[in-house]
C-alpha positions in Angstrom: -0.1 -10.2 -20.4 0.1 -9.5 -16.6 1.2 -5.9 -17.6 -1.6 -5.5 -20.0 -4.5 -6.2 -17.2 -2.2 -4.1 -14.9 -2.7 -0.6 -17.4 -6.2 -2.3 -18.0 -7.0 -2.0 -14.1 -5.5 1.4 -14.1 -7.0 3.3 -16.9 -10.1 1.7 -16.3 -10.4 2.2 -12.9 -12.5 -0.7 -11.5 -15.3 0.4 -8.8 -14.1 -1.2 -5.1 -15.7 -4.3 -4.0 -16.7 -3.1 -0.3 -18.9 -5.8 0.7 -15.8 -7.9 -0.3 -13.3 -5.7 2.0 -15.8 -5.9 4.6 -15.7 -9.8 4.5 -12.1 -10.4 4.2 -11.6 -8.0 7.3 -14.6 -9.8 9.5 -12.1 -13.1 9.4 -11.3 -14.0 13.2 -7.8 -13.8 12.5 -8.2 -10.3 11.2 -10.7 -9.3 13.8 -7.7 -10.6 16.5 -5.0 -8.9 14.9 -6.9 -5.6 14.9 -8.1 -5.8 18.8 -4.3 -6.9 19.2 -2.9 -3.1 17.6 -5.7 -1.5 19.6 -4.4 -3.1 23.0 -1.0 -1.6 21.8 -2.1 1.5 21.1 -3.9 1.6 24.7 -0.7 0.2 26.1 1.5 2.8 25.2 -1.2 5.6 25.6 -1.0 4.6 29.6 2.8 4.7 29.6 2.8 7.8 28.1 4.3 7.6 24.5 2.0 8.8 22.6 -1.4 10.2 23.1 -4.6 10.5 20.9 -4.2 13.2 17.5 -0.5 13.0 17.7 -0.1 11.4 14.2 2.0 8.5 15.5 1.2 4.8 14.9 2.5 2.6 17.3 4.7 -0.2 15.6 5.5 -3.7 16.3 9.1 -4.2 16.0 8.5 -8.1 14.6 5.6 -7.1 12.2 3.6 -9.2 14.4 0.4 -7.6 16.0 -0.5 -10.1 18.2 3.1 -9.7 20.4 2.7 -6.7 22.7 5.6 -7.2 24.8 7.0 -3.5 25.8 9.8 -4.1 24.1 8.5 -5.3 21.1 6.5 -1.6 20.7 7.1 1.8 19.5 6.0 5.0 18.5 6.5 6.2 14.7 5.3 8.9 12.6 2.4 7.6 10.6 4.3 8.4 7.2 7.3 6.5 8.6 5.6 3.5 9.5 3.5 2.8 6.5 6.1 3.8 4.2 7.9 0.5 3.8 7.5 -1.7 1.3 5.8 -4.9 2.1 6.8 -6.5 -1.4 10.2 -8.2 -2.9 12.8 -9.7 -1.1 13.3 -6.9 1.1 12.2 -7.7 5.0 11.7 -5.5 7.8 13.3 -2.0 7.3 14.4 -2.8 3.9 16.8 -5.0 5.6 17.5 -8.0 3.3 14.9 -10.6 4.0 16.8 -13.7 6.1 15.3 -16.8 4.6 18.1 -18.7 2.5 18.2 -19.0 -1.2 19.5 -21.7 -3.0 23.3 -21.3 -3.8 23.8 -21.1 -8.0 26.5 -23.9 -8.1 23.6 -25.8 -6.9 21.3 -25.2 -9.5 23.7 -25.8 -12.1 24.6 -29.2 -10.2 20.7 -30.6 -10.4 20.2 -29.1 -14.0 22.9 -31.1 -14.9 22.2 -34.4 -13.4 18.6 -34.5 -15.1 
């Protein structure tokens, strides 16, 4: 079913809902996190990393925008940085994502008491 409305979407090609975007990205937590990257940009423009047209992104080590420490920040290609996969179980850098799953001689244990 979910595959069906998937090629649906595709071939059909549905018409953005801008005045949609526009709300979702007017949020105060959104409006934060984008002054946030702008701060970081500036940051790093004063230090010297990277300067304006020079097709970097700065990126934020912890995927967090709203942590600026030096350390934290870095310059990166723009293809590098929005490159990686932001779904599955992988994490940052396609390094395996550290929350713990449930061990299988576990599962087996509860689906056998029940």
């Amino acid at each position: 079913m979910v595959l069906l409305l998937l090629l649906l979407i595709k071939v059909c090609k549905l018409p953005r809902d801008y005045k949609r975007e526009r709300q979702l990205q007017s949020t105060p937590v959104e409006l934060a996190k984008n002054a946030a990257r702008k701060r970081a940009r500036r940051k790093l423009e004063k230090s010297g990393v990277v300067k304006k047209h020079d097709g970097k992104d700065v990126d934020h080590k912890n995927r967090n925008p709203l942590d600026n420490s030096r350390g934290n920040l870095k310059a990166k290609p723009k293809s590098a940085n929005r490159s990686f996969s932001r779904k599955g179980t992988k994490g940052v850098y396609g390094k395996k994502n550290p929350t713990p799953r449930p061990n299988k001689s576990v599962i087996s244990k509860t689906k056998r008491a029940r």
